[in-house]
NURO-689954 format. One record per residue (C-alpha): x, y, z. Coordinates in pm, whole numbers, plus 50000, padded with zeros to 5 digits. Layout:
<rs>
+-------+-------+-------+
!     x !     y !     z !
+-------+-------+-------+
!     X !     Y !     Z !
...
+-------+-------+-------+
</rs>
This chain:
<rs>
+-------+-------+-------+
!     x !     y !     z !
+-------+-------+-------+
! 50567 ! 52490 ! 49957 !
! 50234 ! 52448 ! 49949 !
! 50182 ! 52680 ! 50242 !
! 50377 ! 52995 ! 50076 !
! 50224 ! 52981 ! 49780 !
! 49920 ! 52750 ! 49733 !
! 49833 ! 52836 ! 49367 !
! 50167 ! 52767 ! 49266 !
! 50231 ! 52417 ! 49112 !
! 50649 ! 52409 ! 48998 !
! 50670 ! 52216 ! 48626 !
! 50847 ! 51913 ! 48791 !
! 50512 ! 51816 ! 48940 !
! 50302 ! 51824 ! 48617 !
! 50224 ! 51576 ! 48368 !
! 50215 ! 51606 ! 48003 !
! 49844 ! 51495 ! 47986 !
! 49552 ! 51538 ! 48180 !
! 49493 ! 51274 ! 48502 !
! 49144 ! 51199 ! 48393 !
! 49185 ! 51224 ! 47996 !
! 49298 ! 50931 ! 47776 !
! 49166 ! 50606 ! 47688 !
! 49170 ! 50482 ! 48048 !
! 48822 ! 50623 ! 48175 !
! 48681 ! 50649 ! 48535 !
! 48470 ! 50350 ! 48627 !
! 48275 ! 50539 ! 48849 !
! 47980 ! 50325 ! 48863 !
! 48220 ! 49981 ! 48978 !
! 48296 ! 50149 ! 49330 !
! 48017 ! 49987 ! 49480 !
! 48153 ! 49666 ! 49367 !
! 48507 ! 49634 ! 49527 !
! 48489 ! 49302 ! 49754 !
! 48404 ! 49445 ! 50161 !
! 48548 ! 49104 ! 50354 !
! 48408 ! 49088 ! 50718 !
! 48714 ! 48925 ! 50928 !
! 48467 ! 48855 ! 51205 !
! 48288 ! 48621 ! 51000 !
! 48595 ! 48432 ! 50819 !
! 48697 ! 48391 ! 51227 !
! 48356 ! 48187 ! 51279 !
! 48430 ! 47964 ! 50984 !
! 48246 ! 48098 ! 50723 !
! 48271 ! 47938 ! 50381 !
! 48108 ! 48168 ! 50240 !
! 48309 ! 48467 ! 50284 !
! 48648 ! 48264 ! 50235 !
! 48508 ! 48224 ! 49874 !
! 48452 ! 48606 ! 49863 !
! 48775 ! 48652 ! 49980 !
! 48880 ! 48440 ! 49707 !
! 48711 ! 48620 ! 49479 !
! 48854 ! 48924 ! 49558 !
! 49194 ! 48839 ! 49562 !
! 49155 ! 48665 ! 49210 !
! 48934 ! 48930 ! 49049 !
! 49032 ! 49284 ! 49173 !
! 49362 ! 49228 ! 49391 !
! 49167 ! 49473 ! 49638 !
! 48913 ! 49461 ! 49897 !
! 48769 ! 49642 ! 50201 !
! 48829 ! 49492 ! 50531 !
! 48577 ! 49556 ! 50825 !
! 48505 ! 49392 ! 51192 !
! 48898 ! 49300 ! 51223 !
! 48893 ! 49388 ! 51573 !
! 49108 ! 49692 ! 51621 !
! 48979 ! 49933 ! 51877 !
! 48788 ! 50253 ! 51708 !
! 48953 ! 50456 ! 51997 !
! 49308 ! 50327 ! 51861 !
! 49231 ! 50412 ! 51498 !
! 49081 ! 50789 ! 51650 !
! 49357 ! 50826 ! 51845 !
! 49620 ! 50753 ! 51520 !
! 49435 ! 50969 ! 51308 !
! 49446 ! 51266 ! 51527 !
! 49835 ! 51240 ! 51639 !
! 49949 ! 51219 ! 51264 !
! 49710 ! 51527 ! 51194 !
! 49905 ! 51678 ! 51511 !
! 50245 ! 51538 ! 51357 !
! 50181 ! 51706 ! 51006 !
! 50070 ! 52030 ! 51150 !
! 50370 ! 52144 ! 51345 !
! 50627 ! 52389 ! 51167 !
! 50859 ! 52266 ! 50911 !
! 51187 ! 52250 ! 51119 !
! 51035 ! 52001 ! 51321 !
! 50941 ! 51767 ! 51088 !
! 51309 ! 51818 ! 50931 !
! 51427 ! 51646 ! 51273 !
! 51322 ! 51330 ! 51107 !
! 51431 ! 51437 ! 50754 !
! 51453 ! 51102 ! 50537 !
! 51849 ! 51032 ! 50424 !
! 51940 ! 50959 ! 50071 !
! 52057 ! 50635 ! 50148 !
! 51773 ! 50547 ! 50384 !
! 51405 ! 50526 ! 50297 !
! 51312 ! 50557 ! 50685 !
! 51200 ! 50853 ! 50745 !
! 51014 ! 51196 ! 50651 !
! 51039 ! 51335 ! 50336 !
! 50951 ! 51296 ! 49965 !
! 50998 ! 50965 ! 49813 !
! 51221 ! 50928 ! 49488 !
! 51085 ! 50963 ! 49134 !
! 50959 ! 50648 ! 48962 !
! 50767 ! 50710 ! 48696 !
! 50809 ! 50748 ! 48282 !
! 50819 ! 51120 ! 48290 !
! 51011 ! 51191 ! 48590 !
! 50739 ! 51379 ! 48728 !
! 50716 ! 51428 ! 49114 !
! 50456 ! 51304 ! 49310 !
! 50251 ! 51509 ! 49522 !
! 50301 ! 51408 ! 49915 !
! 50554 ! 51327 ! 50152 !
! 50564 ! 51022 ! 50355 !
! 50681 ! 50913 ! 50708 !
! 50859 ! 50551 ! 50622 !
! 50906 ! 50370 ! 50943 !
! 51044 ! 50006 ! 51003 !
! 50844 ! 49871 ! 51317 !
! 50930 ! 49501 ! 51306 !
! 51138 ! 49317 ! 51352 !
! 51192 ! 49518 ! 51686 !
! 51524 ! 49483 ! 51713 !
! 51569 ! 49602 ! 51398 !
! 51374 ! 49987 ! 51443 !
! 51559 ! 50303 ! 51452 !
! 51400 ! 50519 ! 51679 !
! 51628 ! 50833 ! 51554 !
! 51297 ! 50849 ! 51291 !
! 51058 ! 50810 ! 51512 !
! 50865 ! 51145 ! 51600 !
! 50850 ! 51246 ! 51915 !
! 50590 ! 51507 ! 51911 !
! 50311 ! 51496 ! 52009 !
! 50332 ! 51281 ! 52315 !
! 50188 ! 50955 ! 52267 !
! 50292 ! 50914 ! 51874 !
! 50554 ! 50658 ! 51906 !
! 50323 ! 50430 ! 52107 !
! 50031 ! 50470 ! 51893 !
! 50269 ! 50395 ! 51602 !
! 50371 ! 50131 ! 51802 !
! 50049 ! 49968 ! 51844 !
! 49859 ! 50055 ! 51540 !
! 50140 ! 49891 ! 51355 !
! 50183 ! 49570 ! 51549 !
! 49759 ! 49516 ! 51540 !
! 49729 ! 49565 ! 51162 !
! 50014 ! 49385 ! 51147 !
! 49845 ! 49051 ! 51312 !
! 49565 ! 49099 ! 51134 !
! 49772 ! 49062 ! 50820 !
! 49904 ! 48695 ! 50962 !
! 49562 ! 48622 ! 51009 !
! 49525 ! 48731 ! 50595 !
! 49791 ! 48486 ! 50504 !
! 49680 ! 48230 ! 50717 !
! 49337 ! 48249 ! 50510 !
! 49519 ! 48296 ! 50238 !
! 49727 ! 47986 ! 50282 !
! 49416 ! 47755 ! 50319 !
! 49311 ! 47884 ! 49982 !
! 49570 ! 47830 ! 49781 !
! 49528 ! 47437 ! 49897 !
! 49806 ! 47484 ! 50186 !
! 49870 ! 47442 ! 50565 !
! 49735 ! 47765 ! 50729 !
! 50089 ! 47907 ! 50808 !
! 50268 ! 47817 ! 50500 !
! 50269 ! 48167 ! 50388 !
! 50391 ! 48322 ! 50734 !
! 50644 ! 48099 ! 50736 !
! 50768 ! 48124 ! 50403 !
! 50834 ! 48493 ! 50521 !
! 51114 ! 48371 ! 50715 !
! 51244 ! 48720 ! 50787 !
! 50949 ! 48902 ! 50802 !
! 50978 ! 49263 ! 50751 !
! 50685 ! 49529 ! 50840 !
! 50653 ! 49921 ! 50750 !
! 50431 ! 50184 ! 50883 !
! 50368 ! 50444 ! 50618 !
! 50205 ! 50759 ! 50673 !
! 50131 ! 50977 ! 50358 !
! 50042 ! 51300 ! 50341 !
! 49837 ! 51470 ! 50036 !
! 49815 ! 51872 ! 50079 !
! 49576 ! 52041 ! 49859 !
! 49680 ! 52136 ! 49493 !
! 49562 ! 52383 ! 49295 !
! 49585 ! 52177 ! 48954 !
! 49470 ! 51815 ! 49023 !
! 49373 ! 51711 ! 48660 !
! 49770 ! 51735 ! 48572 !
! 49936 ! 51629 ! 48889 !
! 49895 ! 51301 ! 49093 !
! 49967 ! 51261 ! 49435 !
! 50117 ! 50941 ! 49380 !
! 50206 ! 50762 ! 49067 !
! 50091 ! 50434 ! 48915 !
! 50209 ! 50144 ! 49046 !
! 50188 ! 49821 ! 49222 !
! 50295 ! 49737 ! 49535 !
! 50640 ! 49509 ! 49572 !
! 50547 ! 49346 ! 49881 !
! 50272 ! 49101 ! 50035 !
! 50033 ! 49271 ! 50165 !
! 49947 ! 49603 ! 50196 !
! 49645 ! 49722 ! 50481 !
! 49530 ! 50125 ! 50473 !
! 49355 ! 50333 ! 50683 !
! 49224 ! 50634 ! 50492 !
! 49080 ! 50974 ! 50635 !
! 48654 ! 50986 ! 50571 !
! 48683 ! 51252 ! 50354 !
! 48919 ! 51121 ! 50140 !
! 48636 ! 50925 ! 49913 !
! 48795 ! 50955 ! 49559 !
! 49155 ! 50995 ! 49648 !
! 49242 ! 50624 ! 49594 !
! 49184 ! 50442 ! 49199 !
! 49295 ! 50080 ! 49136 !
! 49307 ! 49993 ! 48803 !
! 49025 ! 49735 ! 48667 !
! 48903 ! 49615 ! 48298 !
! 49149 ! 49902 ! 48158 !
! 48985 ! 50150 ! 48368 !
! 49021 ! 50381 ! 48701 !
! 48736 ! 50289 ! 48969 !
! 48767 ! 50521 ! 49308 !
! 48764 ! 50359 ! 49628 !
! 48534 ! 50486 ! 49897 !
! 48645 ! 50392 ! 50191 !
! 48366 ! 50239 ! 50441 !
! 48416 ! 50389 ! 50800 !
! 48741 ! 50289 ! 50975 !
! 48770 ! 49977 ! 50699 !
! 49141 ! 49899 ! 50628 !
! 49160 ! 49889 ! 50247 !
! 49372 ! 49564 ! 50166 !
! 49532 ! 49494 ! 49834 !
! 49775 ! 49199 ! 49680 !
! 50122 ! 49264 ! 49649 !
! 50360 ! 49146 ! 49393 !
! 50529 ! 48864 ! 49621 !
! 50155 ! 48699 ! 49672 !
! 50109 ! 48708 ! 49319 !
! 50441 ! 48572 ! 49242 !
! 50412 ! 48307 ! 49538 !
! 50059 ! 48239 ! 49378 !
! 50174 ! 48183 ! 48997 !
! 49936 ! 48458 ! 48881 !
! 49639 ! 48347 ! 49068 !
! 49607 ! 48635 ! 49307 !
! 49671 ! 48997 ! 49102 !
! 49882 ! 49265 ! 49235 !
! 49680 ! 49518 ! 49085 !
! 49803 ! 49892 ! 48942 !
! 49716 ! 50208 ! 49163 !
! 49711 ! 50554 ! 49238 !
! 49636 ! 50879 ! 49444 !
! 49494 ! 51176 ! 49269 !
! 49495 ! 51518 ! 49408 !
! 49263 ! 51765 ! 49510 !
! 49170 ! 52090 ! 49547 !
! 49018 ! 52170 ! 49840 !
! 49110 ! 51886 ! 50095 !
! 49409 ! 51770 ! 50286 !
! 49446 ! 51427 ! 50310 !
! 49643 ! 51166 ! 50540 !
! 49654 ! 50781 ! 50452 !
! 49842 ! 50529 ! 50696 !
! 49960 ! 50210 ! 50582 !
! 50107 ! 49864 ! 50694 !
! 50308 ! 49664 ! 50490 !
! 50427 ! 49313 ! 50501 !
! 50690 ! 49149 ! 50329 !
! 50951 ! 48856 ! 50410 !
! 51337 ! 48971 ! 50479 !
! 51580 ! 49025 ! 50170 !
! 51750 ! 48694 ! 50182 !
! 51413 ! 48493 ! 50108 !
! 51377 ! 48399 ! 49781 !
! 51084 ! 48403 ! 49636 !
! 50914 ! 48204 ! 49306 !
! 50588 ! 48053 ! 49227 !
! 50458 ! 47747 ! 49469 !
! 50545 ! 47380 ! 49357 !
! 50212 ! 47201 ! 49330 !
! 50039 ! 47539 ! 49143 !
! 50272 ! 47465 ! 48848 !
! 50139 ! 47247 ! 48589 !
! 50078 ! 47201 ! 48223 !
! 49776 ! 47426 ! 48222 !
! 49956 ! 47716 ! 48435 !
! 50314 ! 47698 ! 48365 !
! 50574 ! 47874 ! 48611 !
! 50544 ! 48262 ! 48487 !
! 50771 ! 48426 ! 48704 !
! 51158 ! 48349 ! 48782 !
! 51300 ! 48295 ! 49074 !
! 51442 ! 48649 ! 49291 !
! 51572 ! 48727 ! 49631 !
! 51364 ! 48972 ! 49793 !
! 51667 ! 49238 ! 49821 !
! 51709 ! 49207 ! 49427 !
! 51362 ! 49229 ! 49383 !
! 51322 ! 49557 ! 49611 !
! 51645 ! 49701 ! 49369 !
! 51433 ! 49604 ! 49080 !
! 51149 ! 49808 ! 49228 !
! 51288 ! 50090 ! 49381 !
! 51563 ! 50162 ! 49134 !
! 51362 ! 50127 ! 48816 !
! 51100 ! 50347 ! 48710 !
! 50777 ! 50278 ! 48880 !
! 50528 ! 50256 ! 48647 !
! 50240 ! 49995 ! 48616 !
! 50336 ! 49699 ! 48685 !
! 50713 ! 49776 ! 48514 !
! 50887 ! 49609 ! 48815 !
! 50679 ! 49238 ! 48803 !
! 50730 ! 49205 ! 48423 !
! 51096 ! 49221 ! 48433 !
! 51109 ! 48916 ! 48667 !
! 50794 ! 48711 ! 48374 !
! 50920 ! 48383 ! 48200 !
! 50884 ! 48523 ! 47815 !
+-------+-------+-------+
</rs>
């Protein structure tokens, strides 16, 4: 679409009021501020940056992870087959066309939000573990090498996540693999998105506001895509910059569930732009759909009360996906009144 016609935005894409308008300003000035955890130093024992990471999970739900240990060549070599990937003609892609009743896949994700407005990207959704459990049909096979890059970009962010919850775990005054194991099942996607330019960014986003239904979520942004990313803090917008080859880390609802409110899963969203094409991939983790999940035993007490029922995953991920995905719609309807 964009390619036939890039000054042409269709209606279904634009929203009523301006992106940057409204009494939710741009907090410009706070990007300098979002936590940057350095995994090399919490793997030498470092009190100090467990209490940052502490910090961070309590205070902004986000932070910037660097020195985790994955290659630079990897990360290169990912980057440059998904720019290969979104680059080849249309019928090609459509040879790993996402089904209606599958979100595996490439395509454009449903609508979630209050206005029904589209958002502006489309989005390989791939399942890469539990192994047994991936359907290759989705998985591209042009250009050469993407399905083992995928392969192993996935399954390295993906430890580095267990080593998150095993942090994670210690913090929340637990046995370092609590967390993993209360996954039971667990589940891990590899998301790429894709942002093409758009020739009216202040009314159309390139994905909505949300927060994210799972545990954790670990992103790998292009360099030039410095103000593409906002998370939502003190009732404003502040843009994440993205530190060279950092994965960008955030809370997901289950943590904050699991945690009783301790740890936020904090609202986001992608804006547009203009000029550049952008290409985010992600790695999420979450436990299978028969786990049930509900806030930990011994962080329930007089002065924190239980504030979230008790779900199975599956529900919860019907609760998300078939709702409207605004905010943080899809946590509230699960909150103790």
């Amino acid at each position: 679409m964009v390619k036939n016609d890039p000054l042409r935005v269709p209606p279904e894409y634009i929203r009523s009021t301006p992106i940057h308008e409204g009494p939710e300003r741009c907090l410009l000035h706070l990007s300098p501020e979002i936590p940057v955890i350095d995994l090399s130093k919490l793997r030498k024992g470092s009190t100090e940056e467990l209490r940052k990471l502490d910090m961070a999970c309590k205070d902004w739900g986000y932070f910037q992870l660097v020195n985790y240990g994955v290659e630079e060549q990897l990360l290169q070599g990912m980057k440059d087959a998904t720019v290969h990937f979104l680059k080849q003609p249309l019928y090609e892609k459509q040879k790993y066309t996402m089904p209606m009743e599958n979100m595996q896949g490439y395509g454009h994700l449903q609508v979630h939000n209050e206005e029904h407005k589209r958002d502006w990207s489309d989005s390989l959704l791939l399942l890469t573990h539990p192994t047994q459990c991936r359907d290759l049909s989705f998985w591209p096979k042009t250009p050469e090498r993407y399905k083992e890059l995928t392969d192993i970009f996935s399954s390295k962010v993906n430890q580095v996540g267990v080593e998150l919850l095993h942090y994670l775990s210690v913090l929340l005054a637990m046995n370092k693999d609590v967390l993993l194991e209360l996954h039971k099942e667990p589940q891990v996607y590899f998301d790429v998105n894709y942002y093409p330019p758009c020739n009216q960014p202040d009314r159309v986003l390139a994905m909505s506001t949300h927060s994210d239904e799972n545990t954790l979520t670990m992103v790998l942004q292009d360099q030039n895509d410095a103000t593409a990313l906002q998370i939502k803090y003190k009732g404003g917008w502040v843009p994440v910059t993205p530190k060279p080859n950092a994965l960008i880390c955030n809370i997901g609802d289950i943590i904050e569930i699991w945690s009783n409110g301790k740890y936020k899963s904090v609202e986001h969203r992608v804006v547009t732009s203009k000029t550049k094409v952008r290409s985010v991939h992600e790695v999420f983790m979450l436990p299978g759909p028969n786990v049930y999940i509900e806030p930990l035993n011994h962080l329930i007490n007089a002065r924190s009360p239980k504030l979230y029922h008790k779900i199975r995953v599956g529900d919860y991920a019907n609760v998300y996906s078939n709702g409207e995905k605004q905010g943080r719609s899809q946590i509230e309807r699960i909150m103790i009144k």
